[in-house]
MARMAR-41158 format. One record per residue (C-alpha): residue in one letter; chain; residue number from 1; z, y, x. Coordinates in steps of 0.5 Angstrom, whole numbers. Each point is the difference from the previous one (the first is absolute). Layout:
BEGIN
  aa  ch    i     up  north   east
   a   A  NUM      Z      Y      X
...
//
This chain:
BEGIN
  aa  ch    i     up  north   east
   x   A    1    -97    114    301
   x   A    2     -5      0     -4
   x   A    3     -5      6     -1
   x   A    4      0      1     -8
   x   A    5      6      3     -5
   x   A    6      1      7      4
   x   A    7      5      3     -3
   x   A    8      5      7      2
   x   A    9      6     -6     -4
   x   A   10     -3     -5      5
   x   A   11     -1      4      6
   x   A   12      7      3     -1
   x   A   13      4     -6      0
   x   A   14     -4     -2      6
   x   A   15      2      6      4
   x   A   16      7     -1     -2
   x   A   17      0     -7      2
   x   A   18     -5      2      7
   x   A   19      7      5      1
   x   A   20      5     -5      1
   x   A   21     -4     -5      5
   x   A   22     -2      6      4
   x   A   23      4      6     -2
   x   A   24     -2      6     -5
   x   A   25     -3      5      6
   x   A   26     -4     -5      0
   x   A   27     -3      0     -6
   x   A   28     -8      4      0
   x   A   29     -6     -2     -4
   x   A   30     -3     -3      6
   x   A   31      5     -5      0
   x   A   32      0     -2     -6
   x   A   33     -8     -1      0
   x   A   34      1     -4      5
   x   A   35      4     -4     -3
   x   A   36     -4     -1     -6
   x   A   37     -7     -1      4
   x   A   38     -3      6     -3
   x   A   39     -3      7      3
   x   A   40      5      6      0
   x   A   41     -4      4     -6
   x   A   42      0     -5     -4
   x   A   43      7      1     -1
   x   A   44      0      8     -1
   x   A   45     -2     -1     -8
   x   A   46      7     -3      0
   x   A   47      4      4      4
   x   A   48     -2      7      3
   x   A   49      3     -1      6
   x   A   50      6     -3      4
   x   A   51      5      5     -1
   x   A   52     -2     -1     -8
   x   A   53      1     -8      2
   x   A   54      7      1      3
   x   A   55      2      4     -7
   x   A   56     -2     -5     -4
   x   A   57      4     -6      4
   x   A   58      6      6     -1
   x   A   59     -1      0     -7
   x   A   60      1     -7      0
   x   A   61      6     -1      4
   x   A   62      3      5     -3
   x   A   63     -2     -4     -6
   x   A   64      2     -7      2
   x   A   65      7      3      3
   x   A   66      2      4     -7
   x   A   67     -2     -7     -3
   x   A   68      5     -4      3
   x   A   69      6      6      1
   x   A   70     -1      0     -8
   x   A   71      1     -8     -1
   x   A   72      5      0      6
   x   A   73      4      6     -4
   x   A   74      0     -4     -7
   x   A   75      8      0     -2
   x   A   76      3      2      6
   x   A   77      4      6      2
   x   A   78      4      4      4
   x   A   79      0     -5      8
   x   A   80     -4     -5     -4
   x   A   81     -5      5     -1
   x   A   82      1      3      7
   x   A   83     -1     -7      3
   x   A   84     -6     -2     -4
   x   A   85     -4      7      1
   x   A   86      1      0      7
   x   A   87     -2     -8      1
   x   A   88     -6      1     -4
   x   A   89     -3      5      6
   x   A   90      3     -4      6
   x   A   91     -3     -7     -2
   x   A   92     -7      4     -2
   x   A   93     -1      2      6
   x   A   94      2     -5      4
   x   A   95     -5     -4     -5
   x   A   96     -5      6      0
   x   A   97      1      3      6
   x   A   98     -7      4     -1
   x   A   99      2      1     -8
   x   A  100      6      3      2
   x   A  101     -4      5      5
   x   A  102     -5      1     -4
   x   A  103      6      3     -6
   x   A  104      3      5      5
   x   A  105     -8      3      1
   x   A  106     -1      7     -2
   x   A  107     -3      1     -7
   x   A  108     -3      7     -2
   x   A  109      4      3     -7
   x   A  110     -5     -3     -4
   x   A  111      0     -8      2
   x   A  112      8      1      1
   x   A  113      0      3     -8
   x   A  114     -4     -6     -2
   x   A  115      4     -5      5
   x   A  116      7     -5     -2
   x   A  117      3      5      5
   x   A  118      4      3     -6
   x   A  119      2     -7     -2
   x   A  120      3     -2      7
   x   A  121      5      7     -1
   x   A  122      1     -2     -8
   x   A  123      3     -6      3
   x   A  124      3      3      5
   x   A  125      3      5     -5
   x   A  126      2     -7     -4
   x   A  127      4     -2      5
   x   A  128      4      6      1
   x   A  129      2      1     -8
   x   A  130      5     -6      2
   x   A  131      2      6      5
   x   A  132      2      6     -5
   x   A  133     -3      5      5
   x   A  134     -4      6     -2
   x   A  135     -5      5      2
   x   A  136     -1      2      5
   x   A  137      4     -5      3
   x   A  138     -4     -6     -3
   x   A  139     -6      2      2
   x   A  140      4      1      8
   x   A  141      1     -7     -2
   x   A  142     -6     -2     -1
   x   A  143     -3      3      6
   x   A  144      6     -3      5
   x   A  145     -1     -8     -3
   x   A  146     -8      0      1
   x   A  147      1      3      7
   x   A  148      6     -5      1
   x   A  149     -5     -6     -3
   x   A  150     -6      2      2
   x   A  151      3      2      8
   x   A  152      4     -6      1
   x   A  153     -7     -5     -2
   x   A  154     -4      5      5
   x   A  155      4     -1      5
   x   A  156      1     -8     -1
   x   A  157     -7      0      0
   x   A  158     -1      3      5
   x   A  159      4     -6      4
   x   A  160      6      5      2
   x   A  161      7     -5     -3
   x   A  162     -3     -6      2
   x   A  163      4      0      8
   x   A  164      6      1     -2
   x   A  165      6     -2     -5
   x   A  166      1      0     -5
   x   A  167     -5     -2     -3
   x   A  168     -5      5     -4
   x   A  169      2     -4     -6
   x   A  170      8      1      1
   x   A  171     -2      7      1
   x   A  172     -4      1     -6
   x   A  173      6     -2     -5
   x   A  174      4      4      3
   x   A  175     -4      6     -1
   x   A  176     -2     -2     -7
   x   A  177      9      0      1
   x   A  178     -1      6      2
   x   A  179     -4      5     -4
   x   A  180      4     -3     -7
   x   A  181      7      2      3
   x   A  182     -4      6      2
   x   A  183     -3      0     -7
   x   A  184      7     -1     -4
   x   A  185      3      6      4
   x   A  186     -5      5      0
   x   A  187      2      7      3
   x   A  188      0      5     -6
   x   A  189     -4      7      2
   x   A  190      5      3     -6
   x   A  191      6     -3      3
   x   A  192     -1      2      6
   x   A  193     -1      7     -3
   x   A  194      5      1     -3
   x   A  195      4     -3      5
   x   A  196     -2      5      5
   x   A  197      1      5     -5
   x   A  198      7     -2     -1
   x   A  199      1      1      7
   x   A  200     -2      6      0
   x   A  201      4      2     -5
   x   A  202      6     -3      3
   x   A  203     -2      4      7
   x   A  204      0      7     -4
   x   A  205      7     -1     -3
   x   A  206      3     -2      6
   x   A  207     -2      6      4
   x   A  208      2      5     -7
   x   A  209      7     -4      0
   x   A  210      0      2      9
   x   A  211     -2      7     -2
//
């Protein structure tokens, strides 16, 4: 590669594309020094060091990943909208392996406020509009789908579906089956509330009547 044209953009991109041939825990400065040909100090007027490189390759996957869930979600609702939110994460990591470790990466607050991970929530949230849940159930809600999402793709990554049938893509649409059923007949805190107390009730009178 050519020595000339430095710039934090390029070398991002090159950390991000260095992720998924060798894995984001492998992503340093030196590394992509090596790749470029050049002395690590040449590099640390561009970046400051390899934590703030790995920063920079979240805020990119994270940015990418907004990107496609946005186009992805354009005119659907409801499963469809589940469906195709879910897709986008699997099929990005299993085509940015390394991206998509690097957007699970732990930013501080600051880099998290001006990151897209509130877009991937909004999109989320989008989703859940076809749902009719309110707070706080819809903020459980979108905890419960990235945890499904982004553990099932974890796991499956990590080779854990692949020695056994069904195979891990029946198992996914069964999942996303799933989680919109669940989704449709969400459990109301209120009325279990006031079911409780209804019972509550009941019980009181029954004992008075026996009195």
């Amino acid at each position: 590669m050519v020595r000339a044209g430095l710039t934090p953009e390029r070398l991002t991109r090159a950390g991000a594309e260095m992720a998924d041939e060798v894995g984001f825990d492998q992503v340093t400065v030196s590394a992509l020094a090596r790749r470029f040909d050049v002395k690590v100090a040449s590099l640390y007027s561009h970046v400051r060091n390899s934590h703030d490189l790995r920063t920079r390759i979240a805020l990119l996957a994270l940015e990418e990943l907004a990107d496609r869930g946005s186009a992805a979600l354009a005119g659907r609702s409801g499963k469809d909208a589940l469906t195709a939110l879910a897709d986008v994460y699997r099929d990005y990591a299993h085509e940015h392996p390394g991206r998509y470790a690097a957007a699970q990466f732990r930013l501080t607050p600051e880099a998290a406020a001006a990151s897209a991970g509130a877009r991937h929530s909004q999109m989320t949230r989008a989703i859940l509009r076809g749902y009719d849940l309110a707070e706080p159930d819809q903020t459980h809600a979108v905890r419960l789908l990235g945890s499904v999402f982004h553990g099932y793709v974890s796991l499956e990554q990590a080779g854990g579906f692949s020695h056994s049938a069904p195979t891990s893509q029946e198992s996914w649409s069964r999942v996303l089956d799933a989680l919109d059923a669940l989704l449709r007949s969400w459990p109301l805190a209120e009325a279990a509330v006031g079911a409780d107390t209804a019972q509550g009730a009941t019980a009181v009178t029954n004992r008075r009547n026996a009195g």
